[in-house]
VOFI-869296 format. One line per field, with one value per residue: residue number from 1; residue in three letters; x, y, z of N, C-alpha, C, CB in turn. Coordinates in nm, 2 decimals. Glycine has a CB too. Layout:
% residues N
nr	NUM/...
rest	ALA/...
n_c1	X/...
n_c2	Y/...
n_c3	Z/...
ca_c1	X/...
ca_c2	Y/...
ca_c3	Z/...
c_c1	X/...
c_c2	Y/...
c_c3	Z/...
cb_c1	X/...
cb_c2	Y/...
cb_c3	Z/...
***
This chain:
% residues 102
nr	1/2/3/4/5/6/7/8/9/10/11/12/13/14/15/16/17/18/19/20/21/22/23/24/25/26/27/28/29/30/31/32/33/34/35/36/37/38/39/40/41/42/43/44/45/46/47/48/49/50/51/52/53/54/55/56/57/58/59/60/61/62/63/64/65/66/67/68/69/70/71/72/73/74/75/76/77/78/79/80/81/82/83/84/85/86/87/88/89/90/91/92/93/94/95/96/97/98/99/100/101/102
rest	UNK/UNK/UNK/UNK/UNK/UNK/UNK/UNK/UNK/UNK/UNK/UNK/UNK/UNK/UNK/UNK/UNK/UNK/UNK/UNK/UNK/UNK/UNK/UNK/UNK/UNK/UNK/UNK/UNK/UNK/UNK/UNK/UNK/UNK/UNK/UNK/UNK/UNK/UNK/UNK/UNK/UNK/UNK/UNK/UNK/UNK/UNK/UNK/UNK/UNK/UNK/UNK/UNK/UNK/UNK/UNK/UNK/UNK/UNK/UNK/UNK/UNK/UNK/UNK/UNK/UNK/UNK/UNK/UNK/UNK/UNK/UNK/UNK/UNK/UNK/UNK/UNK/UNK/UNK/UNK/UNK/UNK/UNK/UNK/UNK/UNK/UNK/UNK/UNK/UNK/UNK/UNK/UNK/UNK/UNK/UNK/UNK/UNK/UNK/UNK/UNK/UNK
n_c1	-2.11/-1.95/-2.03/-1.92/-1.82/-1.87/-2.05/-2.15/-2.32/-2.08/-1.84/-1.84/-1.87/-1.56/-1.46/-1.54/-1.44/-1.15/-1.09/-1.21/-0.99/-0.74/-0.80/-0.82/-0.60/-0.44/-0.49/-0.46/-0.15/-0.06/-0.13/0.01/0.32/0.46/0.68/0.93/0.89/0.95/0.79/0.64/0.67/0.97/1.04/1.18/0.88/0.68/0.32/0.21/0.37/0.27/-0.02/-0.04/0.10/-0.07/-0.35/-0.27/-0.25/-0.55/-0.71/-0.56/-0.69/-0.93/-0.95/-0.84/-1.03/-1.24/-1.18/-1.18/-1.42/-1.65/-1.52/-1.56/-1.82/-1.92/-1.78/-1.85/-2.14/-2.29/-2.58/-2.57/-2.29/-2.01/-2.12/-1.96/-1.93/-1.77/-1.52/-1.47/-1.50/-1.25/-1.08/-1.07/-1.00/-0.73/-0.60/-0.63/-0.47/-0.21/-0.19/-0.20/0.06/0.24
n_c2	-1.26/-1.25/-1.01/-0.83/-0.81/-0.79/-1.00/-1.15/-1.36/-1.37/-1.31/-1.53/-1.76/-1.74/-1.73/-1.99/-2.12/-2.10/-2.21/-2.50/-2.57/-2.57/-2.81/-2.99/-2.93/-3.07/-3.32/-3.41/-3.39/-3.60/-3.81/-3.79/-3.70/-3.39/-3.26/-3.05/-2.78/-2.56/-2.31/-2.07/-1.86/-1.71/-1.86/-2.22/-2.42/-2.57/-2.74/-2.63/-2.43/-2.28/-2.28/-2.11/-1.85/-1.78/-1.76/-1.55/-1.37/-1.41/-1.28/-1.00/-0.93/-0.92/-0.74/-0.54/-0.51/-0.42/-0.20/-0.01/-0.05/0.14/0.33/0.23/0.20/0.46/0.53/0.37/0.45/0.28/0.22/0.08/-0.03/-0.27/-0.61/-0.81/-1.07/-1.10/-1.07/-1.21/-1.46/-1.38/-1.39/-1.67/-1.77/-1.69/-1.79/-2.08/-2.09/-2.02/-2.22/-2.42/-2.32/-2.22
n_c3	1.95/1.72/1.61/1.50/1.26/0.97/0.85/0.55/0.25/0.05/0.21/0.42/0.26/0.09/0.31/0.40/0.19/0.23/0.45/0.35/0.19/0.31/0.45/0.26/0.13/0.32/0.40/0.13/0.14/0.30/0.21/-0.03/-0.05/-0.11/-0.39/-0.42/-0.71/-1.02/-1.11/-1.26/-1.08/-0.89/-0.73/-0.60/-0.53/-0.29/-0.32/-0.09/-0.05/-0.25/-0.24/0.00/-0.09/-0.31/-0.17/-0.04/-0.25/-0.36/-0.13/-0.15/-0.41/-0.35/-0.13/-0.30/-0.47/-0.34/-0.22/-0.50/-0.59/-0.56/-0.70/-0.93/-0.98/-1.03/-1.22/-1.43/-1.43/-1.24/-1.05/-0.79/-0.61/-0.75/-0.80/-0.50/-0.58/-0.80/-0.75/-0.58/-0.74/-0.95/-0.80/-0.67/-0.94/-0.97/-0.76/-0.87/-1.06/-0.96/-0.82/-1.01/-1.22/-1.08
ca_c1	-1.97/-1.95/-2.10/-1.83/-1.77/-1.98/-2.06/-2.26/-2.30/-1.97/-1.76/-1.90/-1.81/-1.46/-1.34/-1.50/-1.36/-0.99/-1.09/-1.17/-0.88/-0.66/-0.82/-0.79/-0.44/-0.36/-0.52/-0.37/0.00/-0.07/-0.18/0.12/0.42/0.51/0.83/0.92/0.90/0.96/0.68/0.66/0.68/1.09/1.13/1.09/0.80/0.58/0.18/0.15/0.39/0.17/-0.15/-0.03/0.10/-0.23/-0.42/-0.23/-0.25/-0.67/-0.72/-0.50/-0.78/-1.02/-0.94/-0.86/-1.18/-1.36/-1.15/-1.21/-1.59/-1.70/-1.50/-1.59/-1.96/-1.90/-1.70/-1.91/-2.26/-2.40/-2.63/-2.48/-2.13/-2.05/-2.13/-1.83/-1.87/-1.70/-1.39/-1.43/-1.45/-1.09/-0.94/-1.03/-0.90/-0.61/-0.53/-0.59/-0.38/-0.06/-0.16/-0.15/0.13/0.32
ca_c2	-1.29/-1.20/-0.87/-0.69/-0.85/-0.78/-1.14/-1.18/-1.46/-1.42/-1.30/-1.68/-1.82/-1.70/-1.80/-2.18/-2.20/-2.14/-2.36/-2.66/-2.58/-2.59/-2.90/-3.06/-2.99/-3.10/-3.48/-3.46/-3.39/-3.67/-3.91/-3.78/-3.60/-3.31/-3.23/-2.91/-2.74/-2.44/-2.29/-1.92/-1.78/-1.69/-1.97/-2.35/-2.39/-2.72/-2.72/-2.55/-2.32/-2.23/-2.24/-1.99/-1.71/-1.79/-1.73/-1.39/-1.28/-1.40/-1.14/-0.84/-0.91/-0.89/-0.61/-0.41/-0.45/-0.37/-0.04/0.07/-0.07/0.26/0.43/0.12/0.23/0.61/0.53/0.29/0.50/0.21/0.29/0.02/-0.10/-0.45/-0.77/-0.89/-1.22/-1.06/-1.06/-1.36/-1.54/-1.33/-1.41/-1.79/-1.81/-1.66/-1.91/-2.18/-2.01/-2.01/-2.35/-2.50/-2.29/-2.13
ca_c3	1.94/1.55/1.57/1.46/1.12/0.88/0.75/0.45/0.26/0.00/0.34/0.45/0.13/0.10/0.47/0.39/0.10/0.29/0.54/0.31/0.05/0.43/0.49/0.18/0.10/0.49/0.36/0.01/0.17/0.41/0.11/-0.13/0.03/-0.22/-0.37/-0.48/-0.83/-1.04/-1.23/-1.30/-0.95/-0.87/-0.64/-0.61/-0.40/-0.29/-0.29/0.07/-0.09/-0.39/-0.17/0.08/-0.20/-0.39/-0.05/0.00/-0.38/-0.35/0.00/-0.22/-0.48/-0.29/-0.08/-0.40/-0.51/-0.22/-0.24/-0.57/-0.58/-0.54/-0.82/-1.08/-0.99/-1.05/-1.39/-1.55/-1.41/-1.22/-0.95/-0.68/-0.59/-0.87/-0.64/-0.44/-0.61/-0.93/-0.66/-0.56/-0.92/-1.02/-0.69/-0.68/-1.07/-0.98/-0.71/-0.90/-1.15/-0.93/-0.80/-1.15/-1.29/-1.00
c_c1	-1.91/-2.00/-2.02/-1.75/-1.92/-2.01/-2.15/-2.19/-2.18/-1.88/-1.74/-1.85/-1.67/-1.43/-1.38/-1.42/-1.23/-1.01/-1.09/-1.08/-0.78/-0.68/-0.81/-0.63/-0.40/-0.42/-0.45/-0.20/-0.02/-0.10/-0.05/0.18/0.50/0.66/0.81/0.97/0.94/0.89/0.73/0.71/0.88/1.17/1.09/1.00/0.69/0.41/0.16/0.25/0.33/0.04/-0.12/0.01/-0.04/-0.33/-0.41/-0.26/-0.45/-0.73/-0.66/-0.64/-0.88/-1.04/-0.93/-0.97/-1.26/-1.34/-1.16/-1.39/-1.65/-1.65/-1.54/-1.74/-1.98/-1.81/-1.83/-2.06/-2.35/-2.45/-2.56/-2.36/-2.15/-2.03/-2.00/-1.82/-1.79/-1.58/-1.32/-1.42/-1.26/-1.03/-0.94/-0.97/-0.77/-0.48/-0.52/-0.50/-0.25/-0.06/-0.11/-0.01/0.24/0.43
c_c2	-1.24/-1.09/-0.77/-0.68/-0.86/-0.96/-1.13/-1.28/-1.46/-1.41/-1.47/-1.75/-1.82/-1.77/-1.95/-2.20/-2.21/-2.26/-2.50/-2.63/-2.57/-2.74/-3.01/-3.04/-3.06/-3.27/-3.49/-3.46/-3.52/-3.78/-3.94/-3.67/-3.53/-3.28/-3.08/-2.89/-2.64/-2.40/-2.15/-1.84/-1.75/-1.79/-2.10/-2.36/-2.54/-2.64/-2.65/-2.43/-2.19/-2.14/-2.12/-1.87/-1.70/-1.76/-1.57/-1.30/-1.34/-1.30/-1.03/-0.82/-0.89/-0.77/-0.48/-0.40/-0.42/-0.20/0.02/0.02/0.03/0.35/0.34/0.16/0.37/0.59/0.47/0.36/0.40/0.24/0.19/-0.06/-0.21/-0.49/-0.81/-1.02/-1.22/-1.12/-1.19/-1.48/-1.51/-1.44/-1.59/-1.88/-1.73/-1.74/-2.03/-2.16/-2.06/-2.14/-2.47/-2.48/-2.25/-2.23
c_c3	1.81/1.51/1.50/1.30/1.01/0.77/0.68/0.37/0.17/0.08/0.37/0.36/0.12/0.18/0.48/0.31/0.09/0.31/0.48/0.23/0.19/0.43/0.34/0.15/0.24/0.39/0.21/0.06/0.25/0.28/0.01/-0.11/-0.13/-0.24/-0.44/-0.64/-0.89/-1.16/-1.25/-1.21/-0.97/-0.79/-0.68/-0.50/-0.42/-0.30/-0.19/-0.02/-0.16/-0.32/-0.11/0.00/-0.30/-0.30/-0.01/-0.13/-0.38/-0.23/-0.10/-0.32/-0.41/-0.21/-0.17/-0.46/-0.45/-0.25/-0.36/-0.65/-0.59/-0.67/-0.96/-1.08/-1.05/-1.22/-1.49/-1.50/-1.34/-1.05/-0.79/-0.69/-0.65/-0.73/-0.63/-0.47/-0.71/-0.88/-0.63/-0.63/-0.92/-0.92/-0.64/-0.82/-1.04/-0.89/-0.77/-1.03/-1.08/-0.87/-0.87/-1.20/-1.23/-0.96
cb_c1	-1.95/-2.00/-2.15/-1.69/-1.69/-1.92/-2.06/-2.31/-2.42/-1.94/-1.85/-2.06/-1.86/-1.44/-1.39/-1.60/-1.39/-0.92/-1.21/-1.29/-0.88/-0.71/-0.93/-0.87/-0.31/-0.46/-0.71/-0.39/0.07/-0.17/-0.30/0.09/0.55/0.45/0.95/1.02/0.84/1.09/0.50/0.54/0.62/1.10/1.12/1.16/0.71/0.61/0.12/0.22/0.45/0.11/-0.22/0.06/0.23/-0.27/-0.37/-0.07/-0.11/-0.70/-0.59/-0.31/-0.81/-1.03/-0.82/-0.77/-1.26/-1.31/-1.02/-1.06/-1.65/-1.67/-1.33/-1.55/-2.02/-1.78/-1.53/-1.89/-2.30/-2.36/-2.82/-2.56/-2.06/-1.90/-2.24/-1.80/-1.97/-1.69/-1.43/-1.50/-1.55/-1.03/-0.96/-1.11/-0.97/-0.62/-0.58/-0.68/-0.40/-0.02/-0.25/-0.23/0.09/0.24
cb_c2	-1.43/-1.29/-0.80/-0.69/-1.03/-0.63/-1.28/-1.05/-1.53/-1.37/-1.21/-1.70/-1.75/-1.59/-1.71/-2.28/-2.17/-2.06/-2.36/-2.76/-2.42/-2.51/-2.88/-3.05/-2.84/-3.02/-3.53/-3.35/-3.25/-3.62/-3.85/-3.78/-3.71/-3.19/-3.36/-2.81/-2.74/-2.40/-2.32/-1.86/-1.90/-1.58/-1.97/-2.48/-2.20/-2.84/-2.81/-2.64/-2.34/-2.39/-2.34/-2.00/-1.72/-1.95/-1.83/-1.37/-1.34/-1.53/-1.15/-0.86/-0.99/-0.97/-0.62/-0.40/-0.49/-0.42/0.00/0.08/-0.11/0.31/0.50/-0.09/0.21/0.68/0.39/0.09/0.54/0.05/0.29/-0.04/-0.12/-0.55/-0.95/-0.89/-1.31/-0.88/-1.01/-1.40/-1.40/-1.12/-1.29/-1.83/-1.78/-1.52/-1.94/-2.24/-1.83/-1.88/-2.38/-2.47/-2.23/-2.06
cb_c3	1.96/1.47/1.68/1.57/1.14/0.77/0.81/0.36/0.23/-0.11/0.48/0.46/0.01/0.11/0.67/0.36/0.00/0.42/0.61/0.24/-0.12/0.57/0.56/0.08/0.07/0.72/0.34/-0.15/0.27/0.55/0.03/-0.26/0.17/-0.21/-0.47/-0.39/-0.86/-1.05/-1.18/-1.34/-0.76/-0.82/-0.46/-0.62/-0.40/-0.07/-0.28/0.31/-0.14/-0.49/-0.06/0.18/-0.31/-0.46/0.08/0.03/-0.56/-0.35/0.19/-0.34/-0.58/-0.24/0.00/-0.50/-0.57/-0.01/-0.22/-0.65/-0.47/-0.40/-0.82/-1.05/-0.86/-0.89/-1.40/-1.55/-1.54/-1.26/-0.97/-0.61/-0.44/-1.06/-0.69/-0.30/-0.65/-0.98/-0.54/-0.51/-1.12/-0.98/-0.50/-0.63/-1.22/-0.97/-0.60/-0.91/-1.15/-0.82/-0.78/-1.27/-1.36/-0.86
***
């Protein structure tokens, strides 16, 4: 059924770690109903706000380093593409970046 996705284990990693950061904000809203704020971003925006642009700007990182993986290996001389956990470090400090500050 899943043959067509290349899952390995940071792929696997990544899509739980939506899933429970879905599932925990769904019980923290339900515990303590958010109001909205204005952090850095241009708008005011609640927690589900935050999460979901922090969810879209953690996929851009990720996708941009998938795509230039290959020329970061070719620059810096290393014999195989850097590990996609590098990616996955940036792009879950950059959600919690916009979570905290956004």
């Amino acid at each position: 059924m899943l043959e067509w996705m290349a899952w390995t284990t940071p792929v696997a990693v990544f899509f739980s770690s939506i899933a429970l950061m879905l599932v925990g904000m769904t019980v923290w809203e339900i515990r303590s109903p958010t109001i909205s704020r204005k952090g850095f971003l241009p708008i005011e925006t609640t927690r589900g706000d935050r999460l979901f642009i922090g969810l879209l700007a953690a996929a851009y990182v990720n996708l941009g380093f998938v795509g230039i993986s290959g020329k970061l290996a070719e620059w810096f001389g290393l014999e195989n593409d850097p590990s996609i956990w590098i990616s996955f470090v940036l792009s879950m400090g950059l959600l919690v970046f916009i979570m905290r500050k956004g």
